[in-house]
N, C-alpha and C positions, 0 to 999 in steps of 0.2 A: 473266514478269519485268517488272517498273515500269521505266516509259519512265526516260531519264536526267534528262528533266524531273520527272518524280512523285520519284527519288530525292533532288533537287538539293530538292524543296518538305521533303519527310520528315527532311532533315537540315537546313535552317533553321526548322519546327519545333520538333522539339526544342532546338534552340540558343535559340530565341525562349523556349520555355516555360523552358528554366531558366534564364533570365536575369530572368524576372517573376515567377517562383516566389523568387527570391532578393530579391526587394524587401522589406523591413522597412515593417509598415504606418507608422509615420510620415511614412516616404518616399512610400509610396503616397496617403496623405493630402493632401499638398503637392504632387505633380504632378497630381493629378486636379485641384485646385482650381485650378491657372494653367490647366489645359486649360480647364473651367468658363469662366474670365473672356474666353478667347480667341475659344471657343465663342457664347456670350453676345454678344460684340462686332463679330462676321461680321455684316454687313449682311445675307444672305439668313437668316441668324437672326432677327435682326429685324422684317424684314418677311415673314414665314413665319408662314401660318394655322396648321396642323398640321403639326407636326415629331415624325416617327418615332426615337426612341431604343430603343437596347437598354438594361439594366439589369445596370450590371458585377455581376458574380456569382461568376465563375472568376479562380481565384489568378493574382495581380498587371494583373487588366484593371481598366482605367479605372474607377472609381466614377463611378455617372450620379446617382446619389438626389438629389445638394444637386442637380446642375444641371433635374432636372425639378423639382425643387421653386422654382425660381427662374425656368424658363420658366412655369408655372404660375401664379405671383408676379406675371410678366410680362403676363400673359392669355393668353400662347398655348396650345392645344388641344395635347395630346401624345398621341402612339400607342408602345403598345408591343408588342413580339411575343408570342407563342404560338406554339411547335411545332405543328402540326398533327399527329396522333398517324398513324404509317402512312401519310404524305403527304409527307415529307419536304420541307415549305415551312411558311413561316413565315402563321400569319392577323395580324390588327395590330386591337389593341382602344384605344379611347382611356381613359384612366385620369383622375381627377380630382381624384385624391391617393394619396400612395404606398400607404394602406392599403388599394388596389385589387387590389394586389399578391400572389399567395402561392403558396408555395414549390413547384416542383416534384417530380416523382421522381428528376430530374435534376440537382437542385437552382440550376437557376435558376428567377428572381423574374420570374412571368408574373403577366399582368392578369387575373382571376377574371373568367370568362365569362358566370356569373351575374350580375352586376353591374355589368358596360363594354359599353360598344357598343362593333361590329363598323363598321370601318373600312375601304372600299376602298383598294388601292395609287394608282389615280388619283387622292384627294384628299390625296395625300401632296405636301407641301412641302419637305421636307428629309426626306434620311433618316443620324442617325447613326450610323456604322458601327463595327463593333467590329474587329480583324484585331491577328494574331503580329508580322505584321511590314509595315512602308509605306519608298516611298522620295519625296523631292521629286518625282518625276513621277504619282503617284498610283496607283500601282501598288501592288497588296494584296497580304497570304498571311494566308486565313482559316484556319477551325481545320480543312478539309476535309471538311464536310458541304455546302458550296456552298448555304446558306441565304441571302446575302448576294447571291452572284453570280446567283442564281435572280432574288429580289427589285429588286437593279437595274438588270437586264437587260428586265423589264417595268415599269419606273417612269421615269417624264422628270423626277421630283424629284428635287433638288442634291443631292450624295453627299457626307457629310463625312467623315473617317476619324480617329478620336480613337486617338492611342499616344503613349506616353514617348517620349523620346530616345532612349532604349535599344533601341525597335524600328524605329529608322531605320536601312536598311541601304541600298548604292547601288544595288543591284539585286534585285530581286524574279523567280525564277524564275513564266514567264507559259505558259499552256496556253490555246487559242481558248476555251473560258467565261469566263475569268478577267477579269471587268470591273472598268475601272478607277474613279477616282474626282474629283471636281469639287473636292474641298480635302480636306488633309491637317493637321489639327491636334496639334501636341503641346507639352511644356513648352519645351522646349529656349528659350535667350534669355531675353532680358528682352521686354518688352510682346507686339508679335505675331512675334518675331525668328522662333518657330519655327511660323509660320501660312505653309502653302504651297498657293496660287494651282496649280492643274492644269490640262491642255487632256484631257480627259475621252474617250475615244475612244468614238465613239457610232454607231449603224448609222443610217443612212438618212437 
């Protein structure tokens, strides 16, 4: 039987997935783009060599495409994932325009390995993060493959976590893997109303 914490993640889950399955792409158009601008505006965005992004793909996550094409714009170096097939971790390839891109079995939008170079987790500057559900203290709920919590767990680069307002919740059911995060971005507010500052809990 699932601990009452595995239960307590399994039912905000699904509460998270249908409440971003119910977004109307217009909607989802205009809050990605304030994330974009909020994103873009972070100072260790800024001055950040290579910044690891995922690539929204699954119904109602955050669209990344304008924002890497604008850190790219920017000069900054971008990495993006790759499942590792039967490894259950993510590798990070750097891309150099979105047409690096191409579709999975899974269908998400990985970096074509014939074409990108392979990227260590230590030159990673930012990593930003996808997740169902964040609250103000930066506490996550991935989609439960623990690709994320794997990968920040061996990485000392700034953790950003991009969701709507809609996946702000007060609290985040937490399990010992479950790592937390350096900033919490989403539309909510006007300018950076809904940019939330974390105290990141880190070993050692």
């Amino acid at each position: 039987m699932a601990s009452p914490i595995a239960q307590d993640k399994a039912a905000l889950r699904t509460r998270m997935r249908s409440l971003r399955a119910g977004l109307e792409a217009a909607q989802l158009r205009e809050w990605s783009i304030s994330i974009h601008d909020r994103v873009l505006a972070l100072p260790v965005v800024q001055s950040a060599g290579l910044i690891h992004t995922f690539v929204g793909a699954l119904p109602g996550e955050v669209e990344t495409r304008e924002l890497i094409e604008a850190l790219l714009r920017r000069g900054t170096r971008v990495a993006c994932p790759r499942v590792v097939a039967g490894k259950d971790e993510l590798a990070h390839y750097e891309v150099v325009a979105l047409d690096d891109l191409v579709q999975s079995g899974m269908g998400l939008w990985e970096p074509d390995p014939s074409r990108c170079n392979a990227v260590s987790v230590d030159e990673l500057d930012v990593v930003l993060t996808p997740g169902l559900a964040f609250n103000r203290e930066g506490h996550r709920l991935g989609m439960g493959g623990g690709y994320y919590d794997r990968l920040l767990a061996n990485s000392r680069a700034t953790s950003v976590g991009l969701g709507f307002g809609i996946q702000l919740v007060e609290e985040v059911p937490r399990e010992s893997h479950d790592e937390g995060l350096d900033w919490v971005v989403t539309n909510l507010g006007s300018a950076g109303g809904g940019v939330f500052e974390c105290q990141k809990e880190r070993e050692g």
